[in-house]
Structure formats: structure tokens, C-alpha cells
Steps between C-alpha positions, in 0.01 A plus 500: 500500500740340778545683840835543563477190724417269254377180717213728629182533368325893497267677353745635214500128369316369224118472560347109433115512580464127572199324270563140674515446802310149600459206307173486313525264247808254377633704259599708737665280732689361258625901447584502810707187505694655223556790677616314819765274248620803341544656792709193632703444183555856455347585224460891526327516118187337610474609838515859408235393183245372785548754756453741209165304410404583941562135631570528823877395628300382829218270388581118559409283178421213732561350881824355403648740278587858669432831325806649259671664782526205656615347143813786479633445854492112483682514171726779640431739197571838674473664194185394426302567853673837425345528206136409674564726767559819326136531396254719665196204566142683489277218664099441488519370866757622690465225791536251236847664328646543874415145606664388181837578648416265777462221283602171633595152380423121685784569769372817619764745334513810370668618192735685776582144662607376127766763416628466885495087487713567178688724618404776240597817688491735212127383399422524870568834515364603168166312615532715868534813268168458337233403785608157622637581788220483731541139446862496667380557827232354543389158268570146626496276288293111633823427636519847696753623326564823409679603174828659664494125670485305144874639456679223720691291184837752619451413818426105478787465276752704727373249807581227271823597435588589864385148614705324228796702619448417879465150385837470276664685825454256775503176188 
């Protein structure tokens, strides 16, 4: 049952009692692949089908591919990280579950420094809305970045275009 907010997650949501949460054998990871490719391409049947079966939204199939989270915000499905959000997780290790969130890829970032490098607001804030927003504040990413910092494209472009005009004024 959704709260009347609907981008936060309580206790009147659905239950999931997570069965997988690490990667014990191939089959597995390959599950988890799916999940992070559904996630990305949106693809709200079989993400709801795994979470449903307990895969965890947080566990990362491998060291270059990122969990499903990640999968939803880099393919800028809003509906689906919705969707993965509005389920009550009951984890086996708690540590583990949390530290999920912090997952990160090569470059040091954070699923919160991918929807601000793309400029994904609305996912930003959903994702702040459920538990990720620890990770505003206070993860760098290897370049010492935070996320709030990954959202420069505006700003670059707007110097651009201020040069460019300087330029054609004294040309």
C-alpha cells in the first residue's frame, strides 16, 4: 500500500524478505545481470518478477557492472527505480544491505553522482527520499568530487556561450 508520498519507502509498503543477496554461484550472477539490464532498459515486468523472487536491488553482478539501481538511474527509468523503491527490503545482514547503497563504479561514483552528472533531478530526489542521501554530503568520488559537484554540464555550457559572445563582440 503507497504512503501518501509515494517516492518514500515505510513500513506500510509491501514486505520483500530478500533470499539473494551475494553471489554464490554463476547462475546467480547472471540473475543479477538481468536484473541490472532490466533495470536500465526499463523493464518494470522482470524487475518486479526478481525482486518478488528476494534478489536484492543492491547486489553488484560483477566489478564492472553496478547493481540495478545503478542500472535505472543510468538509463533514466524513473519509473522503474520507483518501482524498486517502494518495497519494504527485509535483509539477512543489515551492514551488507546499507553498504549496498554505497556501491561504487571504476571512477569512484556513487549512484547519487550519476543522476547529478546527468542531470536527473527528479531521480535525485526520489533516490534522497529513500536513504541515499547520506551520500550527498559526504562521498567523493577518486576524483574528489562530490555528487552535487558532478552537475557542472549547465554551467560549462553557459561559460561557453559567454566566451563565444565576448569573442564575436570585440571580432
Amino acid at each position: 500500500m503507497p504512503s501518501e508520498n509515494p517516492s518514500t519507502v515505510n513500513d506500510s509498503m509491501k514486505t520483500i524478505y530478500l533470499e539473494y543477496e551475494s553471489l554464490e554461484d554463476s547462475k546467480q550472477r547472471l540473475t543479477f545481470e538481468v536484473f541490472y539490464w532490466a533495470s536500465f532498459i526499463g523493464r518494470n515486468d522482470i524487475v518486479n518478477c526478481l525482486i518478488k523472487l528476494g534478489y536484492s536491488h543492491l547486489v553488484k553482478p560483477h566489478k564492472y557492472l553496478l547493481n540495478a539501481v545503478f542500472g535505472a538511474v543510468r538509463g533514466n527509468q524513473y519509473e522503474t527505480l520507483k518501482l524498486i523503491l517502494s518495497y519494504n527490503y527485509i535483509s539477512k545482514n543489515y551492514e551488507e544491505f546499507e553498504k549496498g547503497k554505497e556501491a561504487r563504479n571504476y571512477n569512484g561514483n556513487t549512484v547519487m553522482h550519476f543522476a547529478y552528472y546527468h542531470q536527473r533531478e527528479k531521480i535525485a530526489k526520489l533516490l534522497e527520499d529513500n536513504g541515499f542521501n547520506d551520500q550527498v554530503k559526504v562521498q567523493r568520488n577518486n576524483r574528489g568530487l562530490l555528487p552535487v559537484d558532478m552537475n557542472h554540464r549547465a554551467d560549462v555550457i553557459e561559460a561557453f556561450e559567454e566566451r563565444a559572445q565576448l569573442k564575436r563582440l570585440t571580432n
